[in-house]
mmCIF file of the N, C-alpha and C atoms, coordinates in Angstrom:
data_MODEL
# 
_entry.id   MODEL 
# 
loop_
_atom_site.group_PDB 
_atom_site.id 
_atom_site.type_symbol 
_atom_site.label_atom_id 
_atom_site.label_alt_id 
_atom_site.label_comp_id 
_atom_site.label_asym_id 
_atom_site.label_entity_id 
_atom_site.label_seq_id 
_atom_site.pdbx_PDB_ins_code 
_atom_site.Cartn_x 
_atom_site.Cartn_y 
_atom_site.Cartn_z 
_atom_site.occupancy 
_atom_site.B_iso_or_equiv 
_atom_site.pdbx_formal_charge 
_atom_site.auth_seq_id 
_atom_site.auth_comp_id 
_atom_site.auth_asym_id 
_atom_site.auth_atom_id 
_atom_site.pdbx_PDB_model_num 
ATOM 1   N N  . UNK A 1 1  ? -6.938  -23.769 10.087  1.00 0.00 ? 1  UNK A N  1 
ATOM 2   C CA . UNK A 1 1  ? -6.825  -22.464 9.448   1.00 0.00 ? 1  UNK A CA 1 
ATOM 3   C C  . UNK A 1 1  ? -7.175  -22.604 7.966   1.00 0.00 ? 1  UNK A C  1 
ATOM 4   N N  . UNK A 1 2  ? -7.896  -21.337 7.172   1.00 0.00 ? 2  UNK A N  1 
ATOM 5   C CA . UNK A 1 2  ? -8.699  -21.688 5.788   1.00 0.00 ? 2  UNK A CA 1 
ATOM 6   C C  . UNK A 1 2  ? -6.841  -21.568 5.250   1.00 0.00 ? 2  UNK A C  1 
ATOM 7   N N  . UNK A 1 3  ? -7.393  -21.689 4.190   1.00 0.00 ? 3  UNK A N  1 
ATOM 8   C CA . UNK A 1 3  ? -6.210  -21.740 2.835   1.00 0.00 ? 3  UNK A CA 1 
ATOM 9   C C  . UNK A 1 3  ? -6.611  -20.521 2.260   1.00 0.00 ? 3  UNK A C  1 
ATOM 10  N N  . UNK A 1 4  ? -7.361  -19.965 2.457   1.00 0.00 ? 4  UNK A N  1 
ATOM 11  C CA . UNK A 1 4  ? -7.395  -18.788 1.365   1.00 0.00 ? 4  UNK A CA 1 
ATOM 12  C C  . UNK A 1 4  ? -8.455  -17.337 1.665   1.00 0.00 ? 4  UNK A C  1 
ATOM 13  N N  . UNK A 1 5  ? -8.054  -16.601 1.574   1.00 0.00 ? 5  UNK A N  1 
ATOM 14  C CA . UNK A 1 5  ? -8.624  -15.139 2.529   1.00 0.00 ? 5  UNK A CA 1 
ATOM 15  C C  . UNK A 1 5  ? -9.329  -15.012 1.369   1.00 0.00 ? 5  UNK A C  1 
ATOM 16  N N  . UNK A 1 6  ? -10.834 -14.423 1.868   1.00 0.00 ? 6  UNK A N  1 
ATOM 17  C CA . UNK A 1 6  ? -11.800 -13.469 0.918   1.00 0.00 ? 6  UNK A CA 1 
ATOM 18  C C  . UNK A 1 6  ? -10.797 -12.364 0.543   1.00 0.00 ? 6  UNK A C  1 
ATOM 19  N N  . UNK A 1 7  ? -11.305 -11.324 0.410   1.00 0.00 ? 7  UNK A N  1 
ATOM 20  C CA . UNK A 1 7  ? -10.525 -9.924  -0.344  1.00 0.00 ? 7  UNK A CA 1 
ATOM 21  C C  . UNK A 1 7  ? -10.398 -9.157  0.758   1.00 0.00 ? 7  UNK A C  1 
ATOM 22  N N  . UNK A 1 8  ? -11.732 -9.295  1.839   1.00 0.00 ? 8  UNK A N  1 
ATOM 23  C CA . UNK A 1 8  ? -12.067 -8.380  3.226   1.00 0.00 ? 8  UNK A CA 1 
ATOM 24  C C  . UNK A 1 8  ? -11.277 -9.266  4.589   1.00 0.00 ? 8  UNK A C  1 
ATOM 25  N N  . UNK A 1 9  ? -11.312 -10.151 4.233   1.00 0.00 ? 9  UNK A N  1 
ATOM 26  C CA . UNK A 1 9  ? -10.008 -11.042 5.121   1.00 0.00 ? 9  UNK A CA 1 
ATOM 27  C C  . UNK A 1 9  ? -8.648  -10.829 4.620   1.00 0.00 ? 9  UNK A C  1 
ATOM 28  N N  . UNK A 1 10 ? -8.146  -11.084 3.559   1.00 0.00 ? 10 UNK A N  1 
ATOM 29  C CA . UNK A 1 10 ? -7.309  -10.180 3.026   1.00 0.00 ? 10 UNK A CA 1 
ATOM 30  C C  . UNK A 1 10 ? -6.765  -8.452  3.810   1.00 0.00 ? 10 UNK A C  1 
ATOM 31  N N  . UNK A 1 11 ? -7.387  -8.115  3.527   1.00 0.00 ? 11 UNK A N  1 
ATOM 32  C CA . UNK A 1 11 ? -7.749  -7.020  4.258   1.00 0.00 ? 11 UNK A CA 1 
ATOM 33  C C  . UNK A 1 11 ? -7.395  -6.639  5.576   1.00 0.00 ? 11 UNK A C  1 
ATOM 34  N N  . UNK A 1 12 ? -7.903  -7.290  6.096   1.00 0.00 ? 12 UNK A N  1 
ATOM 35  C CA . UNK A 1 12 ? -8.100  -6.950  7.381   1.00 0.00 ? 12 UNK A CA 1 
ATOM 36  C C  . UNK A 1 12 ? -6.443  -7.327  8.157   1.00 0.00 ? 12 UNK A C  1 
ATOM 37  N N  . UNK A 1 13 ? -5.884  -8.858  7.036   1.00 0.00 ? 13 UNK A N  1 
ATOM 38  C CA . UNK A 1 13 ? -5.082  -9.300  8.015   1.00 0.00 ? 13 UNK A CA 1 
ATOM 39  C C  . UNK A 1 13 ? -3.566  -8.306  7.347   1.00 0.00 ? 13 UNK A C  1 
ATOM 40  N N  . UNK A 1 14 ? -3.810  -7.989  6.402   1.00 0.00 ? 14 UNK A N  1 
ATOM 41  C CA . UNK A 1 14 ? -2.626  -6.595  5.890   1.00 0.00 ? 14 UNK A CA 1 
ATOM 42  C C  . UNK A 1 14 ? -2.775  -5.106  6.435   1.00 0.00 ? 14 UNK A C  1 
ATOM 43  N N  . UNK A 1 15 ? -4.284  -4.802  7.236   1.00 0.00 ? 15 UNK A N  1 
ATOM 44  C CA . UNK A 1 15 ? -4.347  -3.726  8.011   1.00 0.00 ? 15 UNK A CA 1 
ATOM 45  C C  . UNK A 1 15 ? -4.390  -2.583  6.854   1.00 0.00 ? 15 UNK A C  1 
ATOM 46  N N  . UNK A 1 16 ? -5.391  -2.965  5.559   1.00 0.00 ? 16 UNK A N  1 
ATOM 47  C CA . UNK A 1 16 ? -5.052  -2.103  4.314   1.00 0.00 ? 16 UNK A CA 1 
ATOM 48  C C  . UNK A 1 16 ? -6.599  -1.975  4.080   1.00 0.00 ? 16 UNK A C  1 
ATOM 49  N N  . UNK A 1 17 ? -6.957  -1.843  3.251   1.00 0.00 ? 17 UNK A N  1 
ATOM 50  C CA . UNK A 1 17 ? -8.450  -0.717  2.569   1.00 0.00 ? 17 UNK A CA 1 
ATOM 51  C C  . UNK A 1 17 ? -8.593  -2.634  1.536   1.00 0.00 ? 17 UNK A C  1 
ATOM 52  N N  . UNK A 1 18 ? -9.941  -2.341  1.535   1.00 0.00 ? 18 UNK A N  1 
ATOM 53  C CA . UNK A 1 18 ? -10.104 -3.624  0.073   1.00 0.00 ? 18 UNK A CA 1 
ATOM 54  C C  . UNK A 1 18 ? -9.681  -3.230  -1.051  1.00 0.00 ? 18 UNK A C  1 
ATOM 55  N N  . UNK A 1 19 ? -9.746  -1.813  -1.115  1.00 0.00 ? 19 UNK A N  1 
ATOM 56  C CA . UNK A 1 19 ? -9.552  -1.157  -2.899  1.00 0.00 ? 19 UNK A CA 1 
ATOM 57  C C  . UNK A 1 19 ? -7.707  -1.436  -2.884  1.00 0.00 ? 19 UNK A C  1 
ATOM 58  N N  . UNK A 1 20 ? -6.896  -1.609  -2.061  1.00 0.00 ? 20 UNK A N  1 
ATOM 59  C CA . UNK A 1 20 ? -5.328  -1.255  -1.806  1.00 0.00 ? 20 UNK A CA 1 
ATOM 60  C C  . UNK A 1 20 ? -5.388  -3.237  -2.494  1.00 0.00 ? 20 UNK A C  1 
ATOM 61  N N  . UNK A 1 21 ? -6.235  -3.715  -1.439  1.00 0.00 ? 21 UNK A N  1 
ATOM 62  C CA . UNK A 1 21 ? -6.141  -5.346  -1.590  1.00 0.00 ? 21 UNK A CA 1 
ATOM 63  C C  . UNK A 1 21 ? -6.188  -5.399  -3.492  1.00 0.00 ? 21 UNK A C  1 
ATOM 64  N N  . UNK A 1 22 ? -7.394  -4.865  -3.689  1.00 0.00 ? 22 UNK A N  1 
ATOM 65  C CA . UNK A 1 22 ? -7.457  -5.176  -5.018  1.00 0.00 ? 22 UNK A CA 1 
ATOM 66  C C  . UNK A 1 22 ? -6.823  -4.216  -6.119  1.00 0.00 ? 22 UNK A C  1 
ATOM 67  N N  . UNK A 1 23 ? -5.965  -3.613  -5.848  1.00 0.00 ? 23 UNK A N  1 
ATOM 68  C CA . UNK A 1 23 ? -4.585  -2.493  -6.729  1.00 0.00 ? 23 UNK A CA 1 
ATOM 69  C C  . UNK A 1 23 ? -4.219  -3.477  -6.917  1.00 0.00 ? 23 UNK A C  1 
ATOM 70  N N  . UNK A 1 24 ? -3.445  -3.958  -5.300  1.00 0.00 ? 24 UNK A N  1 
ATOM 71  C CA . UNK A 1 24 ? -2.214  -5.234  -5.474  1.00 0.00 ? 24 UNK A CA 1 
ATOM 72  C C  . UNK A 1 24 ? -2.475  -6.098  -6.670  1.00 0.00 ? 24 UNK A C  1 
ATOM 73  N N  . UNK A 1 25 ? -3.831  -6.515  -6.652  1.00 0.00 ? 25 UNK A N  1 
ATOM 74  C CA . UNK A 1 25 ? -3.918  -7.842  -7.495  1.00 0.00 ? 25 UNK A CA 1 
ATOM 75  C C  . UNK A 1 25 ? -3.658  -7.556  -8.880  1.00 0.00 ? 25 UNK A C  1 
ATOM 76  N N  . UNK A 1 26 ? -3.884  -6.140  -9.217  1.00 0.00 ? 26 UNK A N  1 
ATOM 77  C CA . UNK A 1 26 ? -4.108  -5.601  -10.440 1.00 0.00 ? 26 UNK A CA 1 
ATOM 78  C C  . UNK A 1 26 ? -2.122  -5.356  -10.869 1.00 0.00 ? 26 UNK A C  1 
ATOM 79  N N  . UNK A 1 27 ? -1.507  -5.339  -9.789  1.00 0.00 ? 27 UNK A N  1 
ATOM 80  C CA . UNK A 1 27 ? -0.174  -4.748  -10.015 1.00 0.00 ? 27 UNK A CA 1 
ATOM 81  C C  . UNK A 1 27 ? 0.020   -6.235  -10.106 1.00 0.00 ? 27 UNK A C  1 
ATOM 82  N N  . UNK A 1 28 ? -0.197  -7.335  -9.826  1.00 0.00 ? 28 UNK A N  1 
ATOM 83  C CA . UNK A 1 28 ? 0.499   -8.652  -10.364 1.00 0.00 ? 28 UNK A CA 1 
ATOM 84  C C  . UNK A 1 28 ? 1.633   -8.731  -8.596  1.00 0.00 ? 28 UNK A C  1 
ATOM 85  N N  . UNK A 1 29 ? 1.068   -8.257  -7.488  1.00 0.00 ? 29 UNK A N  1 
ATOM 86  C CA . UNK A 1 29 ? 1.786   -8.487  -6.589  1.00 0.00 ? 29 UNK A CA 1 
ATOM 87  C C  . UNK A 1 29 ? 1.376   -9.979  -5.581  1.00 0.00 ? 29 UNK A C  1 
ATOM 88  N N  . UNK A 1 30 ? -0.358  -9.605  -5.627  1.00 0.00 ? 30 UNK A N  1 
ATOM 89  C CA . UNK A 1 30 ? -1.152  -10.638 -5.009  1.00 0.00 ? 30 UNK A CA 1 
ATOM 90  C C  . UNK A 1 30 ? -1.657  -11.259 -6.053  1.00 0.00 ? 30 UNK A C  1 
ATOM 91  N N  . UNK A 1 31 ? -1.508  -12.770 -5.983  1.00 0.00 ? 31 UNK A N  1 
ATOM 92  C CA . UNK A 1 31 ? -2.164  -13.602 -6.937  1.00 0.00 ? 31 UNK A CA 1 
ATOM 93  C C  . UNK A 1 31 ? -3.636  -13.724 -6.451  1.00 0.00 ? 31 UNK A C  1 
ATOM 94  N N  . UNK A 1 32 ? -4.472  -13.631 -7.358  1.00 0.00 ? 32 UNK A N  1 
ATOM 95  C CA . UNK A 1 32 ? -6.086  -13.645 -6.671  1.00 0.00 ? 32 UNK A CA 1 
ATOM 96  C C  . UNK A 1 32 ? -6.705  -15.303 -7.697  1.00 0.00 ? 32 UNK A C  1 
ATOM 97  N N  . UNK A 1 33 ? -7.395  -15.863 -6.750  1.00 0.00 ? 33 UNK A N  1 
ATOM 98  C CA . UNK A 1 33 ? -8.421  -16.738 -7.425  1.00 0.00 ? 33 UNK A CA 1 
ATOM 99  C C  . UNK A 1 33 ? -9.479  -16.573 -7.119  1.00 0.00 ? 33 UNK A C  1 
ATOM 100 N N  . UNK A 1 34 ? -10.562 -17.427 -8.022  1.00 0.00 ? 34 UNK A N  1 
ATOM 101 C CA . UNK A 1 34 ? -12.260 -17.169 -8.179  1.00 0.00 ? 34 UNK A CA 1 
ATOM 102 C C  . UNK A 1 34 ? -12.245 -18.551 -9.055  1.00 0.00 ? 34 UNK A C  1 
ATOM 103 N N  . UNK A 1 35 ? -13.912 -18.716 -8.177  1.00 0.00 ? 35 UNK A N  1 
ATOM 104 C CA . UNK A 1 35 ? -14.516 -19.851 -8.883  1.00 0.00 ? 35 UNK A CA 1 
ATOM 105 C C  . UNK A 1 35 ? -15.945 -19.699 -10.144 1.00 0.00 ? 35 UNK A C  1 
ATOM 106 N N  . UNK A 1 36 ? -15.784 -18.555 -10.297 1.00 0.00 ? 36 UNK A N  1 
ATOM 107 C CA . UNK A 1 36 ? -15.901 -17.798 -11.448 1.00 0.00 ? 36 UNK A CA 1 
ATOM 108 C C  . UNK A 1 36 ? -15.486 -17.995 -12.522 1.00 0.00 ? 36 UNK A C  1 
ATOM 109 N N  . UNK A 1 37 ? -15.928 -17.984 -13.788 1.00 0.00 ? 37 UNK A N  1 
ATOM 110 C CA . UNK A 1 37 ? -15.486 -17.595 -14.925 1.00 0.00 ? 37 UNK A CA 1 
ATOM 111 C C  . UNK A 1 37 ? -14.906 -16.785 -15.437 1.00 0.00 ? 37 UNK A C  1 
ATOM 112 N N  . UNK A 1 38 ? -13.424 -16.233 -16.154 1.00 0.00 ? 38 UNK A N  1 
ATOM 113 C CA . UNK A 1 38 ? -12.595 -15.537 -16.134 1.00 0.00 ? 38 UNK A CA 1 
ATOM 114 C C  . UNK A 1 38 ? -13.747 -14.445 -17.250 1.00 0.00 ? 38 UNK A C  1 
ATOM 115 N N  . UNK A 1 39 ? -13.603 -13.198 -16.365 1.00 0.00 ? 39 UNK A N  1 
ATOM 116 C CA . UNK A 1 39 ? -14.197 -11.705 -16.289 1.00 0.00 ? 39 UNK A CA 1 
ATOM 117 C C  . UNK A 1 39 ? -15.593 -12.007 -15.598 1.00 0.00 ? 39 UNK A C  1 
ATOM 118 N N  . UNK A 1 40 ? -15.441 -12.639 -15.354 1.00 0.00 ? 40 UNK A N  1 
ATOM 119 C CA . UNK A 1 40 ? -17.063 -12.298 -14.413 1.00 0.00 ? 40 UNK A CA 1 
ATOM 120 C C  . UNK A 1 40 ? -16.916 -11.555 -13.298 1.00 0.00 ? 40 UNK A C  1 
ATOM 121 N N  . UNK A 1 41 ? -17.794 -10.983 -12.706 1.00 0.00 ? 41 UNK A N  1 
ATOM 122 C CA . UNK A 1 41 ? -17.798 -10.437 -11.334 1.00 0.00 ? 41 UNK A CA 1 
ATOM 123 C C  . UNK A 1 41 ? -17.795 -11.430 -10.484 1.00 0.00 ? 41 UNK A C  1 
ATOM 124 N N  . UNK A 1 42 ? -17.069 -12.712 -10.114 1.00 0.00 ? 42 UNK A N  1 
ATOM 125 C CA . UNK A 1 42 ? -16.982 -13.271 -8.794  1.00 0.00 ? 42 UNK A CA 1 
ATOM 126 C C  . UNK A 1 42 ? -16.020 -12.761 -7.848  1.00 0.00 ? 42 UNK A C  1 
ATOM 127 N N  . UNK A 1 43 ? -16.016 -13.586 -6.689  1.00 0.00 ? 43 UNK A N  1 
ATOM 128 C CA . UNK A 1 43 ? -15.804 -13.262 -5.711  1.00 0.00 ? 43 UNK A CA 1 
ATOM 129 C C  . UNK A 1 43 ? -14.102 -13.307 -5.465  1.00 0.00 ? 43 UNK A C  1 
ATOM 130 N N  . UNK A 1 44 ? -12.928 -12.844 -4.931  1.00 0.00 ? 44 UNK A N  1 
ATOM 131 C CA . UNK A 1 44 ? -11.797 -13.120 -5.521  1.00 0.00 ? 44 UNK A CA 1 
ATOM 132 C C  . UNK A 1 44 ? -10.902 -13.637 -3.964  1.00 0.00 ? 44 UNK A C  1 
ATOM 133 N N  . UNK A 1 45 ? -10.418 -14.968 -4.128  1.00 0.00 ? 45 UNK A N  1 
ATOM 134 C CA . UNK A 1 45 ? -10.034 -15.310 -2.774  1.00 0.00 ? 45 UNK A CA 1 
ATOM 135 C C  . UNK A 1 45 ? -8.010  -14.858 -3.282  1.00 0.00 ? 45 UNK A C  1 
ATOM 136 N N  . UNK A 1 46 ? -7.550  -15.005 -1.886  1.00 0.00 ? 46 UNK A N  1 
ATOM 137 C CA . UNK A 1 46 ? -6.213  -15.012 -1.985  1.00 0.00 ? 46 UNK A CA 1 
ATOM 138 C C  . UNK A 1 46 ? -5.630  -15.929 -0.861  1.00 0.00 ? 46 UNK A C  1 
ATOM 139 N N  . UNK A 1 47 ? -4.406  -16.609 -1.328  1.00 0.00 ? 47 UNK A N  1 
ATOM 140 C CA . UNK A 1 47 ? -3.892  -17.645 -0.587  1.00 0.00 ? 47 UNK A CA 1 
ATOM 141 C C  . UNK A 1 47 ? -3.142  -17.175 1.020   1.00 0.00 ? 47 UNK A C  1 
ATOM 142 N N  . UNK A 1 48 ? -3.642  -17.579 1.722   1.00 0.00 ? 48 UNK A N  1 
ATOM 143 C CA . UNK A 1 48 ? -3.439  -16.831 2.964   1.00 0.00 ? 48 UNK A CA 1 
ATOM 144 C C  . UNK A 1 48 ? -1.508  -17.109 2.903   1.00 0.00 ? 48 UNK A C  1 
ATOM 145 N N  . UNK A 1 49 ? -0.701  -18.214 2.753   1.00 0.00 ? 49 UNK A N  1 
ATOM 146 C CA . UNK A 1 49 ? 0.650   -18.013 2.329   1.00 0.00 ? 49 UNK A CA 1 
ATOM 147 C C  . UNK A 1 49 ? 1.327   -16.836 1.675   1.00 0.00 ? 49 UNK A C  1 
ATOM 148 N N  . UNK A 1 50 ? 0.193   -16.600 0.178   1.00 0.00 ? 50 UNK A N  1 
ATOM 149 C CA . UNK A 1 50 ? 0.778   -15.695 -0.243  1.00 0.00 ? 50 UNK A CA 1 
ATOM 150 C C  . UNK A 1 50 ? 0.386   -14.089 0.681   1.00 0.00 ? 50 UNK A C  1 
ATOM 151 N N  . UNK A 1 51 ? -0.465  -13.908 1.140   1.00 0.00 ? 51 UNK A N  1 
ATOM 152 C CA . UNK A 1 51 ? -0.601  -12.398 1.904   1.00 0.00 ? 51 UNK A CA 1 
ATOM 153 C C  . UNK A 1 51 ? 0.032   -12.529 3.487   1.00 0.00 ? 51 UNK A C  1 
ATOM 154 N N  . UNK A 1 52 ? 0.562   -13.428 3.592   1.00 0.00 ? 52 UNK A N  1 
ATOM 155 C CA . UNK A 1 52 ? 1.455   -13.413 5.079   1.00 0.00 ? 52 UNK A CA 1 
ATOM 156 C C  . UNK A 1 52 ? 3.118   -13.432 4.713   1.00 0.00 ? 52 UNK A C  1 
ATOM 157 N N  . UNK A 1 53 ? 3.233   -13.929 2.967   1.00 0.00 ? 53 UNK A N  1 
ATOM 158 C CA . UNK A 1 53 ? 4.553   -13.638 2.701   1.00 0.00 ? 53 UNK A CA 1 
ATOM 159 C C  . UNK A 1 53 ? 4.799   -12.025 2.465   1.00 0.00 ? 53 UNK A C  1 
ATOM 160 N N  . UNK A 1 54 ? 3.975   -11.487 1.445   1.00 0.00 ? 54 UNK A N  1 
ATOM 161 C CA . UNK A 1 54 ? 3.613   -10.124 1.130   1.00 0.00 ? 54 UNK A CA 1 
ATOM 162 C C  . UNK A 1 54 ? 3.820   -9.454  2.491   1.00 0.00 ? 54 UNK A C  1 
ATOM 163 N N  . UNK A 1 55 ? 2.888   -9.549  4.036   1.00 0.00 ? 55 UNK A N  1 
ATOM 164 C CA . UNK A 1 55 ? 3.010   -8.565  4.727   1.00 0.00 ? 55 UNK A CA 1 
ATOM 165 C C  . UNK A 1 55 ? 4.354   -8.686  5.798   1.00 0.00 ? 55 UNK A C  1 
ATOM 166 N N  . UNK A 1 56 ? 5.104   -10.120 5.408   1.00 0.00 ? 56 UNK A N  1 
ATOM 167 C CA . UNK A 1 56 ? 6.372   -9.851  6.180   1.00 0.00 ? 56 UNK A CA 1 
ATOM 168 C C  . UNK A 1 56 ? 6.964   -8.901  5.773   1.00 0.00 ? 56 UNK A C  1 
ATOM 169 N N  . UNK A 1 57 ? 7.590   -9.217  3.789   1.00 0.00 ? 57 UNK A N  1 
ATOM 170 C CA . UNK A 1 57 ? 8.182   -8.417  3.320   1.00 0.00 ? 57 UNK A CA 1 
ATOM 171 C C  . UNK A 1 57 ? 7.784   -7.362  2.301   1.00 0.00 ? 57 UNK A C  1 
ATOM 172 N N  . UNK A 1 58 ? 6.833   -6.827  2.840   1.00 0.00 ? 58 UNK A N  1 
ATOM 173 C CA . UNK A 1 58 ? 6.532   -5.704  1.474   1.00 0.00 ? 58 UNK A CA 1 
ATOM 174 C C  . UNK A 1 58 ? 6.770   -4.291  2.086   1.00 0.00 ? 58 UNK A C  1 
ATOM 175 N N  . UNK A 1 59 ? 7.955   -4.017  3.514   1.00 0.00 ? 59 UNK A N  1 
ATOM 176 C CA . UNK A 1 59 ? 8.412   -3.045  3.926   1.00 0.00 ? 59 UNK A CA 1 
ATOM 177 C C  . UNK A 1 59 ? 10.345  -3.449  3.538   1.00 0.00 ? 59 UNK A C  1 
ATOM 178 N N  . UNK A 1 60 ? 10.871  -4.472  3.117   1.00 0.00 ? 60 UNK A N  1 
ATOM 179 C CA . UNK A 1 60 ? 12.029  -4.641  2.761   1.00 0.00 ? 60 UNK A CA 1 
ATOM 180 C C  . UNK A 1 60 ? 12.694  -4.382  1.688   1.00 0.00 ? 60 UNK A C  1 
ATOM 181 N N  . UNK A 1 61 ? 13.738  -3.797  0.828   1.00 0.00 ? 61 UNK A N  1 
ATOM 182 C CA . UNK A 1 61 ? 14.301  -3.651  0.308   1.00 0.00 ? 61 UNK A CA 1 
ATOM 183 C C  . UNK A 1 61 ? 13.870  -4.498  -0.981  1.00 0.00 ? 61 UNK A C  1 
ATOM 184 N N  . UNK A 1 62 ? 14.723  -5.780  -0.681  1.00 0.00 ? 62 UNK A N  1 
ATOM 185 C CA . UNK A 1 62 ? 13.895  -6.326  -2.017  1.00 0.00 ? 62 UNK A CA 1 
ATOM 186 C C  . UNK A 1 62 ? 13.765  -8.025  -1.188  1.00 0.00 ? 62 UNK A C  1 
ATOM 187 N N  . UNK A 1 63 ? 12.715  -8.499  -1.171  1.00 0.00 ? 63 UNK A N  1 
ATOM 188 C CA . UNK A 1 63 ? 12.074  -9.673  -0.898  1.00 0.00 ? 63 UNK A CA 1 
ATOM 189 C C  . UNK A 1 63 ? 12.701  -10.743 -0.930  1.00 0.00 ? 63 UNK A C  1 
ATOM 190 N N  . UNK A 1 64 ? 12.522  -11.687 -0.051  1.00 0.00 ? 64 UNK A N  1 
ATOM 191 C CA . UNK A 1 64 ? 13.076  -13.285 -0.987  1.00 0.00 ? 64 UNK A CA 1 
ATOM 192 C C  . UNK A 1 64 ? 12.417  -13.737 -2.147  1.00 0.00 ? 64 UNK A C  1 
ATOM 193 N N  . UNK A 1 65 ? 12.639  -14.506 -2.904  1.00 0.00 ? 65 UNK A N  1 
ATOM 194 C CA . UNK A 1 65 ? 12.010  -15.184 -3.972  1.00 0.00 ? 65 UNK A CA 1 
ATOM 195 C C  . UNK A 1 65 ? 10.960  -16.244 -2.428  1.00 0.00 ? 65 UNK A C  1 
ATOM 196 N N  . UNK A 1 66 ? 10.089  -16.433 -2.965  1.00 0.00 ? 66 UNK A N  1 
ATOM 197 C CA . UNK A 1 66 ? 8.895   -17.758 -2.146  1.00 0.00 ? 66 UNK A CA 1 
ATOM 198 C C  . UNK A 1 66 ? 9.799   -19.101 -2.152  1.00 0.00 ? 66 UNK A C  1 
ATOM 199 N N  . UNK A 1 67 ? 9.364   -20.103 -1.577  1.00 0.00 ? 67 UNK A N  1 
ATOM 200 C CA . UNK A 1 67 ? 10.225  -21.584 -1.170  1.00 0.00 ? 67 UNK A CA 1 
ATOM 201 C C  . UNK A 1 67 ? 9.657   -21.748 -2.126  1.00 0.00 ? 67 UNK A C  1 
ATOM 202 N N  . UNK A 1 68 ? 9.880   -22.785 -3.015  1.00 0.00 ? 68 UNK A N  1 
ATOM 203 C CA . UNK A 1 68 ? 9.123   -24.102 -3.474  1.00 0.00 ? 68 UNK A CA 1 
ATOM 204 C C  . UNK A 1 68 ? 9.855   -25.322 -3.100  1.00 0.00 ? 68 UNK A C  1 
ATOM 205 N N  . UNK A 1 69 ? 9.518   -26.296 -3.494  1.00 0.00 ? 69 UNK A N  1 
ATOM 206 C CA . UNK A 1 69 ? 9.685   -27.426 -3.328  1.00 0.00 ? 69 UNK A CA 1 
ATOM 207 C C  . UNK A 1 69 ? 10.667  -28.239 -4.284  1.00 0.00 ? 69 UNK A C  1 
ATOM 208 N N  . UNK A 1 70 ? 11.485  -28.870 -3.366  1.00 0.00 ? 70 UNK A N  1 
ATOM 209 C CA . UNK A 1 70 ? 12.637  -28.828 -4.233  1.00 0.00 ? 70 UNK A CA 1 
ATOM 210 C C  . UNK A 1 70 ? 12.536  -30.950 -4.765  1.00 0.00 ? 70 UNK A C  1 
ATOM 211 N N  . UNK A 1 71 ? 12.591  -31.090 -6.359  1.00 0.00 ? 71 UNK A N  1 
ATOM 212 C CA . UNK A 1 71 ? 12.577  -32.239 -6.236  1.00 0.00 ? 71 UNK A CA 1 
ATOM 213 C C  . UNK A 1 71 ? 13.768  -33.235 -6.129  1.00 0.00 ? 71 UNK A C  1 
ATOM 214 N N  . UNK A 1 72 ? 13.311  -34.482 -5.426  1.00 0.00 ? 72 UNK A N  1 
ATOM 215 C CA . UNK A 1 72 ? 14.180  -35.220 -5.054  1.00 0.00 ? 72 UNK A CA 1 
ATOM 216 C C  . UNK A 1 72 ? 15.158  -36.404 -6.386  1.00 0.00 ? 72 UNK A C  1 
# 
């Protein structure tokens, strides 16, 4: 499985519009990357973790915080 959804994979797997995909990113909900130069028009991937955490809970009250990794 990739690590990281285009914007239209994105998309597709939240059952949402690309323009909704790219609000989110703009609201600071979905973190987006690009191998682009910051303001260029590239292409904008998102971490398939983060849009499968988003579409568990973005009908809940208020969310968990994400796991990280806890050091030993």
């Amino acid at each position: 499985m990739a690590e990281y959804y285009t914007t239209k994979e994105a998309a597709a797997a939240l059952g949402i519009c690309v323009a909704r995909v790219l609000q989110l990113r703009k609201e600071g909900v979905l973190d987006a990357y690009s191998r682009g130069e910051k303001g260029s028009k590239s292409k904008f991937y998102f971490k398939v973790a983060d849009v499968e955490y988003y579409k568990e809970h973005r009908n809940g009250s208020k969310p968990l915080p994400p796991l990280r990794k806890v050091e030993t």
